[in-house]
RODO-2510 file (C-alpha; in nm, 4 decimals, decimal comma):
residues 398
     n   res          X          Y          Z
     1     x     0,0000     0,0000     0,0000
     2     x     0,0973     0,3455    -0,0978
     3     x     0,2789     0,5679     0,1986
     4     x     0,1204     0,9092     0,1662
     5     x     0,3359     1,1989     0,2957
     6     x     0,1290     1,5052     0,2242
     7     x     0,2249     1,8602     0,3263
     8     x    -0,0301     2,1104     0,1387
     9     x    -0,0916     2,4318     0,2814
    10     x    -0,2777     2,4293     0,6481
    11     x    -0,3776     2,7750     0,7970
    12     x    -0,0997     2,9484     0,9906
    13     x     0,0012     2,9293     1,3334
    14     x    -0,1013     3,2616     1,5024
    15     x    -0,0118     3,3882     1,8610
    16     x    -0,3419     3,3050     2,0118
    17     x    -0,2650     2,9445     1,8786
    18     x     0,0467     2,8490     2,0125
    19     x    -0,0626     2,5266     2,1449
    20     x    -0,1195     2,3268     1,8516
    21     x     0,1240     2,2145     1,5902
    22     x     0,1025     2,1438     1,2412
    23     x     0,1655     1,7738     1,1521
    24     x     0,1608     1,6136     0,7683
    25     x    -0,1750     1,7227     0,6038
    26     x    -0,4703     1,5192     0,5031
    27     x    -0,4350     1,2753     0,2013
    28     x    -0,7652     1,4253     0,0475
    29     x    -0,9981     1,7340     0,1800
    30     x    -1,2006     1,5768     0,4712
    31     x    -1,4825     1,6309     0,6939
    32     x    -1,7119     1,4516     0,9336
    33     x    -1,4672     1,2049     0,9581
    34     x    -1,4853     0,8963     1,1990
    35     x    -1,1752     0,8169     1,3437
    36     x    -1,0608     0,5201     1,6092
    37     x    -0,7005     0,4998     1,7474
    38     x    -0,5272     0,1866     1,8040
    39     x    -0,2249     0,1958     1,9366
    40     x     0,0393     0,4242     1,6966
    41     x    -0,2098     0,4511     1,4466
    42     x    -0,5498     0,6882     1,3647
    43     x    -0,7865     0,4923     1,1359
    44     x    -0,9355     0,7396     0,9512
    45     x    -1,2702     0,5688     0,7844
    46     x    -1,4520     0,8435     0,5947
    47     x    -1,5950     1,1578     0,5733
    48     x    -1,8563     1,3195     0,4103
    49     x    -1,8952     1,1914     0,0830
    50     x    -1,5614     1,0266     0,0811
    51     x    -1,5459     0,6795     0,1424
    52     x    -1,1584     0,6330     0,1123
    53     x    -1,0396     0,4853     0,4746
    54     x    -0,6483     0,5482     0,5757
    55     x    -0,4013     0,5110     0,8880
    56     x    -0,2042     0,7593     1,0204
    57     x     0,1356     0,6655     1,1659
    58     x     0,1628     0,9305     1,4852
    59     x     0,5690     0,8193     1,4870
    60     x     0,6218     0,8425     1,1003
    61     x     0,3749     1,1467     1,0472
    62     x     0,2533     0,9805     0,7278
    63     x    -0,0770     0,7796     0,6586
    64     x    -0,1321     0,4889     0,4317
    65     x    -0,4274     0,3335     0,2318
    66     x    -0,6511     0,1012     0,4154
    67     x    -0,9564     0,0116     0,1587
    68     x    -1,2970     0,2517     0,0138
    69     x    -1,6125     0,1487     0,1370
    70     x    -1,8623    -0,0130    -0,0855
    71     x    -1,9720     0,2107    -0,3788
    72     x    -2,3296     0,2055    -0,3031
    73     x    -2,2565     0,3115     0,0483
    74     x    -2,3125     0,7005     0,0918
    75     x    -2,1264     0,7990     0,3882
    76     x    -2,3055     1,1503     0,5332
    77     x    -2,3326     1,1205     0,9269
    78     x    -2,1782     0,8109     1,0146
    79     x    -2,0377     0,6221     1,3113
    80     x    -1,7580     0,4133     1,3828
    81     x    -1,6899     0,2365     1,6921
    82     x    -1,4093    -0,0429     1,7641
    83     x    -1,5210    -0,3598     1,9856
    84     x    -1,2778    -0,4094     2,2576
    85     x    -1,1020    -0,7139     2,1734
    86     x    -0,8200    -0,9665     2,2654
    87     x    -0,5177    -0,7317     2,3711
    88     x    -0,2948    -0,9707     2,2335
    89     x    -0,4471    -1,0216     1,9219
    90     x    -0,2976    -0,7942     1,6239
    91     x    -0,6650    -0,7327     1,4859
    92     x    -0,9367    -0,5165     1,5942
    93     x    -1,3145    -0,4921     1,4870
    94     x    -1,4487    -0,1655     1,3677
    95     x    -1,8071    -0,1133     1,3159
    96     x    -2,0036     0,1680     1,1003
    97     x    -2,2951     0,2195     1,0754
    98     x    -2,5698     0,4901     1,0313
    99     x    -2,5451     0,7852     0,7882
   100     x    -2,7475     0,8273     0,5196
   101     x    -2,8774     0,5243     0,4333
   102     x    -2,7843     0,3495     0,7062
   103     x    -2,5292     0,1360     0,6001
   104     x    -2,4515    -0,1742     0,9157
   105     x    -2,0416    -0,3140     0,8340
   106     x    -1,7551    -0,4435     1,0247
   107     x    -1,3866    -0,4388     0,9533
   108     x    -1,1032    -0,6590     1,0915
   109     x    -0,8304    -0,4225     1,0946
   110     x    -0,4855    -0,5486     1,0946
   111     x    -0,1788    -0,2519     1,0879
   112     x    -0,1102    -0,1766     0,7492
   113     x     0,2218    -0,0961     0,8918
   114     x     0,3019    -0,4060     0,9800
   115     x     0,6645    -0,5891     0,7395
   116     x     0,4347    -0,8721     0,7643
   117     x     0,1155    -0,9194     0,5931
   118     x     0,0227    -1,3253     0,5716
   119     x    -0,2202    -1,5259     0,4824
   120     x    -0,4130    -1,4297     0,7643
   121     x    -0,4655    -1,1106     0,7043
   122     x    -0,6705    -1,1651     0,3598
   123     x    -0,9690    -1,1135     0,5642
   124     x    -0,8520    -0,8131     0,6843
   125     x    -0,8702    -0,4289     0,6047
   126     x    -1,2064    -0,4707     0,3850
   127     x    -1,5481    -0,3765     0,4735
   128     x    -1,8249    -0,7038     0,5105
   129     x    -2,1601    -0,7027     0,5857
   130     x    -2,2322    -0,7114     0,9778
   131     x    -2,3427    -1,0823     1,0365
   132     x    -2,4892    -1,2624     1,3455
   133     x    -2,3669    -1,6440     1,4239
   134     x    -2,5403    -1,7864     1,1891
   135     x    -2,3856    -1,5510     0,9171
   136     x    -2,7148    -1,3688     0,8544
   137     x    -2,6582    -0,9362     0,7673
   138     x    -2,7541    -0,7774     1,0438
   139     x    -2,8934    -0,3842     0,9943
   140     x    -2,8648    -0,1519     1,2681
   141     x    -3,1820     0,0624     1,2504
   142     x    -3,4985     0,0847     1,1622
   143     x    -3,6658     0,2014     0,8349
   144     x    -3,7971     0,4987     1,0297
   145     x    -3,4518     0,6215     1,2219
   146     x    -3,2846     0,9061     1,1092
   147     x    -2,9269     0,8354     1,1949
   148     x    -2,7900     1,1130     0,9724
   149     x    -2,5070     1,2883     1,2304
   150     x    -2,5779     1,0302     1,5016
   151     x    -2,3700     0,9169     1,8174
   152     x    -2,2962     0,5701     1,9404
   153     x    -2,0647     0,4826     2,3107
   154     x    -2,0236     0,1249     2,3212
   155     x    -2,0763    -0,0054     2,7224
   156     x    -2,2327    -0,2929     2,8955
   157     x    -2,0856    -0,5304     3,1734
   158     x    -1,9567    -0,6932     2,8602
   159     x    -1,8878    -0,4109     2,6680
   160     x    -2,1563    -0,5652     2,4541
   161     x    -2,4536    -0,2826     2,4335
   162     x    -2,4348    -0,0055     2,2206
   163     x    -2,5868     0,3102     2,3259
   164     x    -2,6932     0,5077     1,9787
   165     x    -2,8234     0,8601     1,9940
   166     x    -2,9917     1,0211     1,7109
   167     x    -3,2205     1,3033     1,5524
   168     x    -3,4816     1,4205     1,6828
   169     x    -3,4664     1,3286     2,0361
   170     x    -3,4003     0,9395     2,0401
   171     x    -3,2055     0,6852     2,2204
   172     x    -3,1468     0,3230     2,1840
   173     x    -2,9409     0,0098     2,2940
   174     x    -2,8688    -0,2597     2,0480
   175     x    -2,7227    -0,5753     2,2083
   176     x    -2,4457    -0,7088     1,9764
   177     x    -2,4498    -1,0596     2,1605
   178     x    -2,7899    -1,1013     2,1171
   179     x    -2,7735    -0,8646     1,7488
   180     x    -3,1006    -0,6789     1,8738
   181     x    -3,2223    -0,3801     2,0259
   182     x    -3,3305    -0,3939     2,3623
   183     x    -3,4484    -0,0516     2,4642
   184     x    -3,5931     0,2174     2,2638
   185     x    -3,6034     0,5645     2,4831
   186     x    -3,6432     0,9661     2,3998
   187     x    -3,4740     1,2230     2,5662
   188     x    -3,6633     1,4550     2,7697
   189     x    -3,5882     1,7731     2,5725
   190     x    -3,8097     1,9914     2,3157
   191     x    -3,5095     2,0545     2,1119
   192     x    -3,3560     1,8218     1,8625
   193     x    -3,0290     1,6350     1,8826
   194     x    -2,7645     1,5829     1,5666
   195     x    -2,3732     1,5910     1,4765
   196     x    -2,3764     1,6402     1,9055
   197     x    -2,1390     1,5569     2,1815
   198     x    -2,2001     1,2043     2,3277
   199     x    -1,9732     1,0498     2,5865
   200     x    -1,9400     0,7856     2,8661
   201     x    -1,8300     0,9274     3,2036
   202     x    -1,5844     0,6504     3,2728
   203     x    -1,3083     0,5115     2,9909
   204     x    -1,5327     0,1996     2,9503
   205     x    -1,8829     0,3666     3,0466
   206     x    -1,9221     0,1985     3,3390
   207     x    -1,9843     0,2153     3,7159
   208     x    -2,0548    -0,0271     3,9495
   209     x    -2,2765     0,0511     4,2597
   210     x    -2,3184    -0,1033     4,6296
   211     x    -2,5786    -0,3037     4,5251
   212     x    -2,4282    -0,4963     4,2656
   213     x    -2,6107    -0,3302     3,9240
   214     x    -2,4289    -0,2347     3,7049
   215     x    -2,4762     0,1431     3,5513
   216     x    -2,4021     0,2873     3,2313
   217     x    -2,3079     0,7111     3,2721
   218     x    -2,3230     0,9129     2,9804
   219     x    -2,3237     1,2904     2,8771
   220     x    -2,4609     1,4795     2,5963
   221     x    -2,4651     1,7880     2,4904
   222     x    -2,6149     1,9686     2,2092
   223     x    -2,7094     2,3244     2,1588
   224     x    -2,9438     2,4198     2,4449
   225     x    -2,9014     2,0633     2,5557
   226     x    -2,7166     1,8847     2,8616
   227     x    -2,8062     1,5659     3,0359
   228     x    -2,6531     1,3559     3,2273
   229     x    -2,7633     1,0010     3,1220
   230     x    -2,7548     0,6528     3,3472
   231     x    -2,8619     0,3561     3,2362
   232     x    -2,9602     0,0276     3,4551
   233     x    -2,8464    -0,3121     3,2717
   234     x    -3,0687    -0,5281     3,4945
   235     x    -3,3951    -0,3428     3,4582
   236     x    -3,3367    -0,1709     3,1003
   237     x    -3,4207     0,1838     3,2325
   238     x    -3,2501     0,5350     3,1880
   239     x    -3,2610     0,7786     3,3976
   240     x    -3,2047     1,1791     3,3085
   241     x    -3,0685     1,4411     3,4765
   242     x    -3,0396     1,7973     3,2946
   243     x    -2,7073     2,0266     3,3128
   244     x    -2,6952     2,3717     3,2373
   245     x    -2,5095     2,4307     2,9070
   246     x    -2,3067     2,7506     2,8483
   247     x    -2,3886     3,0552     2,7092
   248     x    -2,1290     3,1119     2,4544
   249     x    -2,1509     2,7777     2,3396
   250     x    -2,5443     2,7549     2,3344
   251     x    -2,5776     2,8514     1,9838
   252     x    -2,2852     2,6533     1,8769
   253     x    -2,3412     2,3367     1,6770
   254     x    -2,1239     2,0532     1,4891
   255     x    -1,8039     2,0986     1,7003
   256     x    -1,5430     1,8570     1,7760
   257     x    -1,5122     1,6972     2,0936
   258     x    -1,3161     1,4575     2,3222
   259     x    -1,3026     1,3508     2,6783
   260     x    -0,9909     1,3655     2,8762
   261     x    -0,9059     1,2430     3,1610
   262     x    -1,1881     1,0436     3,2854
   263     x    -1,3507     1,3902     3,3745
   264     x    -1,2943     1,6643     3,1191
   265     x    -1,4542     1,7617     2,7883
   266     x    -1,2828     1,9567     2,5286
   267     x    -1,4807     2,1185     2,2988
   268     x    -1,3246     2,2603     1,9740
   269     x    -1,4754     2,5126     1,6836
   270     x    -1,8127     2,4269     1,5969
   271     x    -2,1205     2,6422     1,3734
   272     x    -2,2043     2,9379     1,5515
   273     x    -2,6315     2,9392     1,4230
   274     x    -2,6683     3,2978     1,6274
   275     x    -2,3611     3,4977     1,4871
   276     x    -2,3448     3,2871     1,1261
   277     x    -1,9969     3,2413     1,1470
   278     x    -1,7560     2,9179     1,1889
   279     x    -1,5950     2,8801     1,5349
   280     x    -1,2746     2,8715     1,6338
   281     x    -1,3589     2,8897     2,0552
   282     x    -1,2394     2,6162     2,2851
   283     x    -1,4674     2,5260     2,5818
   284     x    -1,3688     2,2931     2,8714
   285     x    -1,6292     2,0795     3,0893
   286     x    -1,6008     1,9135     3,4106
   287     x    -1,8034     1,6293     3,4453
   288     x    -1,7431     1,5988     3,8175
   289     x    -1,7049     1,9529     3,9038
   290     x    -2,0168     2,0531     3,6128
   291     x    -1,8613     2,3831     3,5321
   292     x    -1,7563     2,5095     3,2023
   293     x    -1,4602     2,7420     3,1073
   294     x    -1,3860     2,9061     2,7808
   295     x    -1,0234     2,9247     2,6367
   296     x    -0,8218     3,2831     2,5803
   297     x    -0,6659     3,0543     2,3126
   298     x    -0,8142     2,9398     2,0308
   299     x    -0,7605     2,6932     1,7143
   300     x    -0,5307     2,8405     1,4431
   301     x    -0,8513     2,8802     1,2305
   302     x    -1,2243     2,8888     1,2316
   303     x    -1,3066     2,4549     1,2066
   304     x    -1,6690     2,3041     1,1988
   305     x    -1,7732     1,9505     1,0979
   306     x    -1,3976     1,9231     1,2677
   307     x    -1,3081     1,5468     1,4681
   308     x    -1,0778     1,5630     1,7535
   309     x    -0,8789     1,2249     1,8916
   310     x    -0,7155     1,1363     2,2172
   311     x    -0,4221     0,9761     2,1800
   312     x    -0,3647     0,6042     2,3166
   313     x    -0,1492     0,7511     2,6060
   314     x    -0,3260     1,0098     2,6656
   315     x    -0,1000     1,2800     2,6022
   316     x    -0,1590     1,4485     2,2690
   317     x    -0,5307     1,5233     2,1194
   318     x    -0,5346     1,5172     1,7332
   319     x    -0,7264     1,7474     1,5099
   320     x    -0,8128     1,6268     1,1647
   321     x    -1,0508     1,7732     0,8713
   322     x    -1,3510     2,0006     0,8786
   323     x    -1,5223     2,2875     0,7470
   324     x    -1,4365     2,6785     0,7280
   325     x    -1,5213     2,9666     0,6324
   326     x    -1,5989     2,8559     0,2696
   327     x    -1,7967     2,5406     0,3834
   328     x    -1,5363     2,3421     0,1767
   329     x    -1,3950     1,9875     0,3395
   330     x    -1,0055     2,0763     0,4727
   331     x    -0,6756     1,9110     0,4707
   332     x    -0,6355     2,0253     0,8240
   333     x    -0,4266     1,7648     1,0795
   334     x    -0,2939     1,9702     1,3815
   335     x    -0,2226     1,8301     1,7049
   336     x    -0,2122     1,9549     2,0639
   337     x    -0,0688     1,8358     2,4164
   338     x    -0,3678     1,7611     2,6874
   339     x    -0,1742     1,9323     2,9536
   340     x    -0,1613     2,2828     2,7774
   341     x    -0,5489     2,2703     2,8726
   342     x    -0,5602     2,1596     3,2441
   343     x    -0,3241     2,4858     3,3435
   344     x    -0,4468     2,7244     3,5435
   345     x    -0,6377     2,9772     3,4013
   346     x    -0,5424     3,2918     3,2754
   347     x    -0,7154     3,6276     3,4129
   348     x    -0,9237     3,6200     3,1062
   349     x    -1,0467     3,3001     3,1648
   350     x    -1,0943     3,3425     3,5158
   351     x    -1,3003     3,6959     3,4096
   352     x    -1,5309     3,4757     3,1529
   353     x    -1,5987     3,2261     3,4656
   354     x    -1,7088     3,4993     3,6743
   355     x    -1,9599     3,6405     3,4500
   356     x    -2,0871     3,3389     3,3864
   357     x    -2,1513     3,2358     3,7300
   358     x    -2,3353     3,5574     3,7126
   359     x    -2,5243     3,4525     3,4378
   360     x    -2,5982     3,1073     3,6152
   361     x    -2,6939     3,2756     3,9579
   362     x    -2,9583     3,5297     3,7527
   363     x    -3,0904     3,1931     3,5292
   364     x    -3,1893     3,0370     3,8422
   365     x    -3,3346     3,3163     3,9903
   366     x    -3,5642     3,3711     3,6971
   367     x    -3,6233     2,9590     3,6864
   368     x    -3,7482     3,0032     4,0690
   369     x    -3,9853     3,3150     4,0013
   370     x    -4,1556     3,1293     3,7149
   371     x    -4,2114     2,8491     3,9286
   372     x    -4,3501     3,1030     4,2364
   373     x    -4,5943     3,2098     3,9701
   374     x    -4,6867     2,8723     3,8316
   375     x    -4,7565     2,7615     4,2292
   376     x    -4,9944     3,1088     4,2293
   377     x    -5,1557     3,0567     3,9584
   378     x    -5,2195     2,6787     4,0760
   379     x    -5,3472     2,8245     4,3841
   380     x    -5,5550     3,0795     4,1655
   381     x    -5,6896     2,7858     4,0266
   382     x    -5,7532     2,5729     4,3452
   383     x    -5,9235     2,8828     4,5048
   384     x    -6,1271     2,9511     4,1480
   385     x    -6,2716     2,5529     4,2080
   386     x    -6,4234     2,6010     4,5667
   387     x    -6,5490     2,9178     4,4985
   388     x    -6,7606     2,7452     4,2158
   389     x    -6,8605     2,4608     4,4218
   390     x    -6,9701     2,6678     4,7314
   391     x    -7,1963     2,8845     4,4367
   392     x    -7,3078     2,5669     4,3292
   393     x    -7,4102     2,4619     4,6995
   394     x    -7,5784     2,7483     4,7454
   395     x    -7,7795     2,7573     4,4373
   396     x    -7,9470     2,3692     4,4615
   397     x    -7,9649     2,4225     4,8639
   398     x    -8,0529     2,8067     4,9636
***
């Protein structure tokens, strides 16, 4: 396979961008991509209307050739998600799924790196149907789903239940032991979900309690949007919790994002729907702590449509693709240490904290006058009914 060392033009490093760093550009102009990591590598598999799938060598700063996706699969809001697997096998299985048309296939993926590539590894580095045990295609989906700039966490005491959210305001967990759904849910919100954040809380997604169940934590954020999501494996229930979203990043939509550290979410660019413009902010979340912070620095260039990876030691976060200001796909690939974001934060930041705490204190306090006058106007009500049935009384009786 063909080692691709590409260094077109990226945008410029600026002074408000020092953290990131320009690495070897993208082998074709790329956005919406879904990427995994494993190990040295990023598998790159798609992007808007691109179905060409690469690796990226984070050593060699070059990416090679994997395989295309079938040509009557239209990639436009996909997922990818890798099954956790053997450790000491040398393959992995990557699944995709969604978009479109809702395409359902699975990869082995063996390095393309690798001096060796035997016999074994025929099988690998193609896209196949997804098949059950008895080697029947299985579809993820149904014919009424819109999985067009979806989300899917894989979790599970096995990690064997995927957790899919999707457009308008849906949620459901396909079993891939069992190769079925097992709960269908929607998320108590009036606005719609799509091309939003969705994350487990812990690495693997889960949590175990005192009593023994096993629980599922998730966040997701979208627009006007925050909840906190847990799901019980034993009784196949979710529960919901809402958090309060930011007001910067409220009208921001189709960012990147990554979780850090078990805790922290890093939010980058994005399509800001209020000001009409492409985004170049950087936001911070604490899942534990549930504040929000907004960056003095910001990415080299405005990026929507953008993905964002962790690397596998968790030291470097990797930017790749997206949109600007022209709404063209980008051969952008920058990267940028984790530990330039969890400094301390700079007077500006500390100045955009305060007046948002501001913000938050005068949100509640209109939140708890609205509910005053909804209890008055209950009581209005109340007061309304037994006047109505003492007239009534009076009128058969006096």
């Amino acid at each position: 396979m063909d080692t691709i060392n590409a260094n077109l033009e990226q945008p410029p490093i600026t002074a408000l961008s020092l953290p990131f760093k320009k690495l070897a550009s993208l082998p074709v102009p790329l956005s919406c991509i879904q990427c995994i990591v494993h190990k040295n590598e990023i598998i790159i598999c798609g992007g808007y209307e691109n179905n060409d799938c690469y690796s990226y060598d984070i050593s060699k700063d070059q990416y090679k050739r994997i395989c295309s996706y079938p040509n009557d699969v239209r990639l436009r809001g996909h997922s990818v998600v890798k099954r956790v697997d053997n450790e000491k096998s040398r393959e992995i299985v990557l699944l995709s799924f969604g978009g479109l048309h809702k395409h359902t296939l699975m990869m082995r993926y063996r390095s393309v790196w690798e001096d060796e590539q035997d016999d074994i590894a025929i099988h690998c580095n193609k896209w196949y149907p997804f098949t059950n045990n008895a080697n029947e295609s299985i579809s993820i989906g149904r014919d009424e789903d819109i999985y067009i700039g979806m989300r899917a966490v894989i979790g599970g005491s096995n990690n064997h239940l995927l957790f899919i959210s999707y457009y308008p305001k849906n949620l459901d967990v396909f079993n891939l032991i069992t190769f079925q759904f097992v709960k269908h849910d929607t998320l108590p919100t009036h606005d719609s979900i799509g091309y939003h954040c969705f994350v487990s809380k812990a690495a693997n997604g889960l949590q175990t309690i005192t009593t023994n169940k096993i629980k599922n934590e998730m966040v997701l954020f979208c627009n006007n949007v925050g909840l906190s999501i847990e799901y019980d494996e034993d009784n196949c229930t979710f529960q919901f919790e809402k958090l309060r979203v930011c007001t910067t990043i409220r009208s921001i939509e189709r960012y990147a994002y990554v979780q850090v550290n078990n805790d922290d979410i890093l939010f980058f660019g994005g399509w800001d729907s209020y000001l009409g413009i492409v985004s170049k902010g950087v936001y911070k979340y604490s899942i534990h702590e549930r504040k929000w912070m907004k960056f003095e620095y910001n990415l080299p260039t405005p990026l929507s449509d953008c993905v964002v990876i962790l690397s596998e030691d968790n030291t470097c976060m990797h930017i790749l693709g997206g949109k600007g200001k022209k709404n063209a796909s980008l051969l952008t690939h920058i990267k940028t240490k984790v530990k330039n974001w969890m400094k301390e934060e700079t007077e500006k930041e500390k100045q955009w904290i305060i007046e948002e705490r501001r913000i938050e204190d005068a949100e509640k306090e209109i939140a708890e006058l609205k509910t005053v006058k909804n209890e008055i106007e209950n009581m209005k009500q109340d007061l309304n009914l037994k006047k109505l049935k003492v007239i009534y009384y009076l009128f058969l009786f006096v």
